[in-house]
C-alpha positions as CSV (number, residue, x, y, z in Angstrom):
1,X,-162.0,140.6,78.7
2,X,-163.2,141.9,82.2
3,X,-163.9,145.1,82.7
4,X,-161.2,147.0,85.5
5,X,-164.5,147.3,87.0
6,X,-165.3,144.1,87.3
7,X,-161.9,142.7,88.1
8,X,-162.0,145.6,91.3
9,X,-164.7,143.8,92.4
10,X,-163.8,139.9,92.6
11,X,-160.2,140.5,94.7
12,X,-160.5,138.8,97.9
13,X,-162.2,140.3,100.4
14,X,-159.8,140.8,103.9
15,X,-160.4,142.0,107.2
16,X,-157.6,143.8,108.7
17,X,-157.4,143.3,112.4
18,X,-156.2,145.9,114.5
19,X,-154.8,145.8,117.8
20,X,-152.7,148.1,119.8
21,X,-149.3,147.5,118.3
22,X,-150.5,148.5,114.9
23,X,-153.1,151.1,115.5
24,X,-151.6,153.7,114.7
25,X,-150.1,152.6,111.1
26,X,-153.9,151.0,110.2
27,X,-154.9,154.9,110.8
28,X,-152.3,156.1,108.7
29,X,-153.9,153.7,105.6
30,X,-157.6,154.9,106.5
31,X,-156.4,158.8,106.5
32,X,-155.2,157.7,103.0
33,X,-158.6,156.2,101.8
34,X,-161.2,158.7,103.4
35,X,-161.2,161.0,100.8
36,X,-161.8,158.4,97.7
37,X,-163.8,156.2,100.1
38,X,-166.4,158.6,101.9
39,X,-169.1,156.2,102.6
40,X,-168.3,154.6,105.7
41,X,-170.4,151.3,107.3
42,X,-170.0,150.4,110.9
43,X,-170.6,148.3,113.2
44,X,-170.3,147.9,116.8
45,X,-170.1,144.8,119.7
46,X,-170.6,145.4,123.2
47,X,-171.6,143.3,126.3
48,X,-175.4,143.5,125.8
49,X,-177.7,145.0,127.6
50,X,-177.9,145.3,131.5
51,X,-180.6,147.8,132.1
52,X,-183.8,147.1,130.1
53,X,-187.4,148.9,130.6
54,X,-190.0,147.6,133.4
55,X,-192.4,147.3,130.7
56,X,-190.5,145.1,128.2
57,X,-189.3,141.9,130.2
58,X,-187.0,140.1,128.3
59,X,-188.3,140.6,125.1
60,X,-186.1,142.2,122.1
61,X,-188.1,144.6,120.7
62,X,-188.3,146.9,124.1
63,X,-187.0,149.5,122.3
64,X,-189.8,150.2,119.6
65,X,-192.5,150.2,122.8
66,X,-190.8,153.0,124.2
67,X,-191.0,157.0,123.5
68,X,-187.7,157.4,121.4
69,X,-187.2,159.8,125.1
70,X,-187.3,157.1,127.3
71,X,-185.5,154.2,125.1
72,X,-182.3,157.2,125.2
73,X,-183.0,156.7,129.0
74,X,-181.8,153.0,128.8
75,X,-179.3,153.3,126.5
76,X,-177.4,156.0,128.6
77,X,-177.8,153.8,131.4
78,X,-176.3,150.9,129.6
79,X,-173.7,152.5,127.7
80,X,-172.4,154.6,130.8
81,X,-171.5,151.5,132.7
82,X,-170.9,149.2,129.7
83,X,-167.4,149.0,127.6
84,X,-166.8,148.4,124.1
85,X,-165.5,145.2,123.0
86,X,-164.9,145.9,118.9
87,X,-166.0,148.2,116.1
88,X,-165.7,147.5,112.4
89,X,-165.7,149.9,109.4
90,X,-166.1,149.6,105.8
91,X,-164.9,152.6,103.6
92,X,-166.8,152.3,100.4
93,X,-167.1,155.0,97.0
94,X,-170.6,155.5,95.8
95,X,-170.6,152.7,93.2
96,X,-169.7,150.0,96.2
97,X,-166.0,150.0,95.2
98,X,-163.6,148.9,98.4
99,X,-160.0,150.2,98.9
100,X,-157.5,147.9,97.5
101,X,-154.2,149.7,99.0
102,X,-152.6,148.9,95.9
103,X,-152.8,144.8,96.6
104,X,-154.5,142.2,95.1
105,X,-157.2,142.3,97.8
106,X,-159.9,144.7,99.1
107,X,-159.9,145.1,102.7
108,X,-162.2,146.5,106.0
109,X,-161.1,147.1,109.4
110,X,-161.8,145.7,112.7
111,X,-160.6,147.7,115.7
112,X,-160.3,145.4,119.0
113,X,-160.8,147.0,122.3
114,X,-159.0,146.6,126.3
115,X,-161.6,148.4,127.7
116,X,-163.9,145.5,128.3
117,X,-162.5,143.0,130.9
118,X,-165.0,140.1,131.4
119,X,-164.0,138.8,134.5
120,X,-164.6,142.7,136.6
121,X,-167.1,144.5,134.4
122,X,-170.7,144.7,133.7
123,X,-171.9,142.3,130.9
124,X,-175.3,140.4,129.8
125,X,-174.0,136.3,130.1
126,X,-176.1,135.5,127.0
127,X,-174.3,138.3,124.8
128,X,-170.8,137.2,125.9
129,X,-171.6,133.5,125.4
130,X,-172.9,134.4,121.7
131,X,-169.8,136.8,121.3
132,X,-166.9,134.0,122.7
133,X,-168.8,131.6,120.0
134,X,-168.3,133.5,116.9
135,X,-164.6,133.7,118.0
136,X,-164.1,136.9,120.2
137,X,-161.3,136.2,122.3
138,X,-161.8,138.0,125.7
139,X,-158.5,137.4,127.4
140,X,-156.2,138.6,124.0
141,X,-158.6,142.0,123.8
142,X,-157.6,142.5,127.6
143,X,-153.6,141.9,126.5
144,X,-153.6,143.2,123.1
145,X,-156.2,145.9,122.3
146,X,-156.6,149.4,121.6
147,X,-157.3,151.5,124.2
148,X,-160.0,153.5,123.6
149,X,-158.5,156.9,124.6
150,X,-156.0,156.7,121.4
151,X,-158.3,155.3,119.1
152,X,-160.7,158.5,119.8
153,X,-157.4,160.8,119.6
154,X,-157.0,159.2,116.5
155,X,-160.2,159.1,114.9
156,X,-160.5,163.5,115.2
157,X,-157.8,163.8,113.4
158,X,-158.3,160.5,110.7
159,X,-161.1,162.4,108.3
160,X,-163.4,160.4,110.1
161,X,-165.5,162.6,112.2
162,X,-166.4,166.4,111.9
163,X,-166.0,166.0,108.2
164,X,-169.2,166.6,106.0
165,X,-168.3,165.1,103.2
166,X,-168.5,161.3,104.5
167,X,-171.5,159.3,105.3
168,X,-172.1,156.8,107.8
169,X,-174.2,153.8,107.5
170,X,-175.2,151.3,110.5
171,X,-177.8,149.4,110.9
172,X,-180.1,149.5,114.3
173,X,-177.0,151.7,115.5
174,X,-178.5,154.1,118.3
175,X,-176.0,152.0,120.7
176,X,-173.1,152.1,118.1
177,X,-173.5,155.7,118.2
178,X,-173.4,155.6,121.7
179,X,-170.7,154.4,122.2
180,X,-169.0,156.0,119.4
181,X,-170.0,159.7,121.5
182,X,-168.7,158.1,124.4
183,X,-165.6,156.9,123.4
184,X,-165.1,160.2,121.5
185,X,-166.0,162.6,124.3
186,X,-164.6,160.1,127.5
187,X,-167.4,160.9,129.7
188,X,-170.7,159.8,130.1
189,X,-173.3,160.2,127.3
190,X,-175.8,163.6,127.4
191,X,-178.4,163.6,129.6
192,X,-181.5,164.3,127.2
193,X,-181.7,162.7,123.9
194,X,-181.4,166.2,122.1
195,X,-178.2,167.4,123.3
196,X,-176.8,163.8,122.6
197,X,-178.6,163.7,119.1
198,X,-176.4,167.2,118.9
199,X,-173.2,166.2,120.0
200,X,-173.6,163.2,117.5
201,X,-174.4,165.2,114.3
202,X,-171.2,167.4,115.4
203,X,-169.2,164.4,114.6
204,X,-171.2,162.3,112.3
205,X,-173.2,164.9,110.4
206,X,-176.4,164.6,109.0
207,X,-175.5,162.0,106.2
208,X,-176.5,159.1,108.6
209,X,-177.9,156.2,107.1
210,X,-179.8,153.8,109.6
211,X,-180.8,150.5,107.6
212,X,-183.1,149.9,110.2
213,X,-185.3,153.1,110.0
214,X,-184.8,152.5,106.3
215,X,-186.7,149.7,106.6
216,X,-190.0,151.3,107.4
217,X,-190.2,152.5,104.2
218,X,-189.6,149.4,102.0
219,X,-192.3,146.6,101.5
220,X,-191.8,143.2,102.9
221,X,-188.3,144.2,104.9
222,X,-188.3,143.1,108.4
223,X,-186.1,141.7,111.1
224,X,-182.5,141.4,112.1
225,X,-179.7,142.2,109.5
226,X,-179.0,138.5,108.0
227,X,-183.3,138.7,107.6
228,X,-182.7,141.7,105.8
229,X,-179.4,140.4,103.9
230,X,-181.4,137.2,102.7
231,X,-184.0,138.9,101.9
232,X,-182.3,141.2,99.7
233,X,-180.3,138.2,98.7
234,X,-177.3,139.9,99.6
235,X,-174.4,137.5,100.7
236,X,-172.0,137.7,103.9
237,X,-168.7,138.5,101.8
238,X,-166.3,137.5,104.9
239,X,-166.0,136.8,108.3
240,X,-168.9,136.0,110.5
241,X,-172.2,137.2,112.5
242,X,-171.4,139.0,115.2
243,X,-168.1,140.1,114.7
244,X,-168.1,144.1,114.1
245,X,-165.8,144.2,110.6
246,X,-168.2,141.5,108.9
247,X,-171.2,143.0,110.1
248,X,-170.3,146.5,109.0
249,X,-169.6,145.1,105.3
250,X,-173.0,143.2,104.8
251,X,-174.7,146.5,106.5
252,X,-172.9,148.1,103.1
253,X,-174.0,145.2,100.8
254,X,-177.7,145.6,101.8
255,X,-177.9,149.7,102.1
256,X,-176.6,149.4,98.6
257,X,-179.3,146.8,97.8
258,X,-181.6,148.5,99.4
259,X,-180.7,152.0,97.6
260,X,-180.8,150.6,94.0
261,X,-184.2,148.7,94.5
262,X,-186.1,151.2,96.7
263,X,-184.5,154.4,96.7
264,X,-184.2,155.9,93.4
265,X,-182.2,159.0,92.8
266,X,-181.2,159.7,96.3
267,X,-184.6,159.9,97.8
268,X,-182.6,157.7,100.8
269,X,-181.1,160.9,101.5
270,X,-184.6,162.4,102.6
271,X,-184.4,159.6,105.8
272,X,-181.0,160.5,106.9
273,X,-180.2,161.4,110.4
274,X,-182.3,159.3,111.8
275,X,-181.6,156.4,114.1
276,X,-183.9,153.7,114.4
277,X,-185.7,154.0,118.0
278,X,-184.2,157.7,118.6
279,X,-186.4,159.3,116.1
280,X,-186.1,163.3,116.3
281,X,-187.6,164.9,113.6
């Protein structure tokens, strides 16, 4: 006979899409679930990157040359101009159980944003190639998306922020958590790296888990997320690279790895509040 445990864990897994026409009833759910679900994964997409350090060229990993003072530098400079284009979130308990609403399934979200409009705004070519691929469809975000201003009226009052008895986990997420403050405060991000590291423990709190900082102190993990997943042979549940709601659930899958293999009775919690090229200690 399987265990209620068990059976939890093999429903289906489903993204719920949200858009504007049913924002406001998808917020209603996650109110709900915040209180038995208070782990929450997420996961950004945006345009790429348009502003990128003198000393760095081309190459990806610009942001670990710089002084965590002068990598905040080029993310405000990106993320002031720049729009979001989706965020996903994964509400988890502590033993990596997923709300059910009641169903036969388990579900995530995956919030779809206006603000971006490809055809007017700033945007690195490469990232919006990769992002049409995967199946982000530009012109129905334009037609059919949230706006941002709601979803941030929404998200102070959802449990969500300001609320110290959640956790967020990301991976690499300095730029998700820009955009998050952004979106949150509509204006421009902070000027120095501490007062924005301020304003973001305000909302987040200090129970932030970057995967990606993580990393530094666990042998032989390296590299982009699906390195990481595979290498924790941790499977992508549903959806695809690239696309904010899937992303946010394999972050979840691997932080949970990562916990029960490297991090024994929550020593993780000794590296939270850190993000992963912002480091203030």
């Amino acid at each position: 006979m399987v265990s209620d445990d068990l059976e939890a864990k093999l429903k289906p897994i489903v993204i719920r899409e949200v858009w504007s026409d049913n924002l406001e009833s998808e917020f209603e759910l996650i109110r709900d679930v915040i209180d038995q679900y208070p782990y929450i994964s997420m996961d950004t997409e945006f345009p790429g990157v348009v502003y990128r350090s003198d000393a760095s060229g081309s190459a990806a990993p610009y942001f670990r040359r710089l002084q965590p003072s002068k990598h905040y530098v080029i993310l405000k400079s990106n993320v002031d101009v720049l729009n979001i284009i989706q965020v996903g979130l994964t509400f988890s308990d502590a033993e990596g159980n997923l709300p059910d609403l009641g169903t036969a399934d388990r579900y995530i979200w995956q919030f779809n944003f206006r603000d971006f409009d490809v055809a007017r705004d700033s945007h690195a070519p490469d990232s919006i190639e990769l992002l049409e691929r995967q199946g982000i469809d530009f012109e129905r975000n334009r037609e059919e998306g949230v706006d941002s201003a709601r979803f941030a009226e929404l998200m102070m009052s959802s449990g969500l922020v300001c609320n110290d008895s959640v956790s967020w986990v990301t991976f690499h997420s300095a730029y998700d958590f820009g955009y998050m403050v952004k979106i949150l405060t509509r204006r421009c991000l902070p000027d120095s790296l501490d007062e924005f590291m301020t304003v973001m423990k305000v909302f987040f709190g200090h129970k932030v888990y970057d995967v990606k900082h993580l990393m530094r102190f666990c042998a032989s993990l390296y590299g982009g997320l699906d390195r990481v997943a595979r290498t924790l042979d941790v499977d992508r549940a549903v959806g695809k690279c690239h696309q904010a709601g899937s992303d946010s659930l394999l972050t979840w899958h691997a932080f949970q790895k990562m916990r029960d293999v490297y991090f024994v009775k929550d020593q993780a919690e000794k590296y939270a509040g850190v993000l992963y090229g912002l480091e203030v200690f």
